[in-house]
C-alpha positions in Angstrom: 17.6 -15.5 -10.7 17.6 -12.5 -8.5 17.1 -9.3 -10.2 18.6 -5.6 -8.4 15.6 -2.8 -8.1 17.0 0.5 -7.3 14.9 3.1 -5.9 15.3 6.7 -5.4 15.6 8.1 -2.0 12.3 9.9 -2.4 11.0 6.3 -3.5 12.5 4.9 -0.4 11.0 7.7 1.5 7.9 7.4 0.1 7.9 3.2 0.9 8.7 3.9 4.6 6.3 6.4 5.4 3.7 3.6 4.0 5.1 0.7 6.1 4.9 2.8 8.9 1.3 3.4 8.1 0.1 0.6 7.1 1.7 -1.2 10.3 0.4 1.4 12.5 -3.2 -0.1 10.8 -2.7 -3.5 11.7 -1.4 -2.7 15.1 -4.0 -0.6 16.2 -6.8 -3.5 14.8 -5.0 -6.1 16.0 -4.6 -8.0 13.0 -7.6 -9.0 12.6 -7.3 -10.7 9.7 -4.5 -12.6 11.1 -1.8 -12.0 8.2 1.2 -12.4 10.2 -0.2 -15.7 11.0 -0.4 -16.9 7.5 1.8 -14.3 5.3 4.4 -13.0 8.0 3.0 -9.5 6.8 3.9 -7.5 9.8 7.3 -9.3 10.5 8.2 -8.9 6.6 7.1 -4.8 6.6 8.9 -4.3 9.9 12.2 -5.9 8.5 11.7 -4.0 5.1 11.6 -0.9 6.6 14.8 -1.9 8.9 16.3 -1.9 5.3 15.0 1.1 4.3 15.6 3.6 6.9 19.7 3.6 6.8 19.7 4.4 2.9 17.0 7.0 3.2 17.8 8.4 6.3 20.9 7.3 7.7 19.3 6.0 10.7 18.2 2.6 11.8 14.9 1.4 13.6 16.9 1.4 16.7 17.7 4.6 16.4 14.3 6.0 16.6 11.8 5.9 20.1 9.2 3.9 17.7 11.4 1.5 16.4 11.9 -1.0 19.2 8.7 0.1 20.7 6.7 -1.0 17.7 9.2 -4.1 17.2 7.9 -5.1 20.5 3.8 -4.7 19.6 4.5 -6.7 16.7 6.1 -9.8 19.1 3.2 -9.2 21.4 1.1 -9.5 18.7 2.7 -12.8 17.6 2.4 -14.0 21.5 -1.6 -13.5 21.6 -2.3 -15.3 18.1 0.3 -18.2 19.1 2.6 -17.9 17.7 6.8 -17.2 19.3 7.6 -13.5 19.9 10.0 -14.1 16.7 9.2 -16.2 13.6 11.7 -19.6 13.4 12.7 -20.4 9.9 10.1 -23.3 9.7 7.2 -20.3 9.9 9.2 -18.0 7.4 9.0 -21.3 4.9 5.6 -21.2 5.1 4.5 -17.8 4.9 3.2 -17.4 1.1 
């Protein structure tokens, strides 16, 4: 059973601003800890926020210059632990 959250659009405000930095974080380490790996953690935040941003600010990621740019350090990312640029659906079944 799926339940329906609502948010405000301060809330949703709020949430992006901390995907964005909390991304930023694992960027700039390099995932060090290697949570997209095992939980997808950057690929899940990214594609959150990709939610987020039209209801809060009627934009999308690809609407912004660090949208794309960021969707691309994230496959990068992927690349050097491994893994494919984007996750199949075998990976996303696994993530925990």
């Amino acid at each position: 059973m799926s339940a329906l959250i609502e948010f405000t659009k301060s809330e949703l405000i709020e949430i992006s601003d901390a995907i964005s930095a909390t991304l930023d974080r694992y960027l700039s380490a390099g995932d060090t800890e290697r949570h997209e790996k095992q939980y997808g953690t950057l690929t899940l935040l990214h594609e959150a926020q990709a939610k987020i941003l039209p209801v809060a600010f009627s934009f999308t990621l690809a609407d912004t210059a660090w949208g794309p740019e960021r969707a691309q350090r994230i496959a990068d990312l992927r690349i050097e632990m491994g893994l494919p640029a984007t996750p199949t659906e075998a990976e996303r079944s696994g993530w925990r």
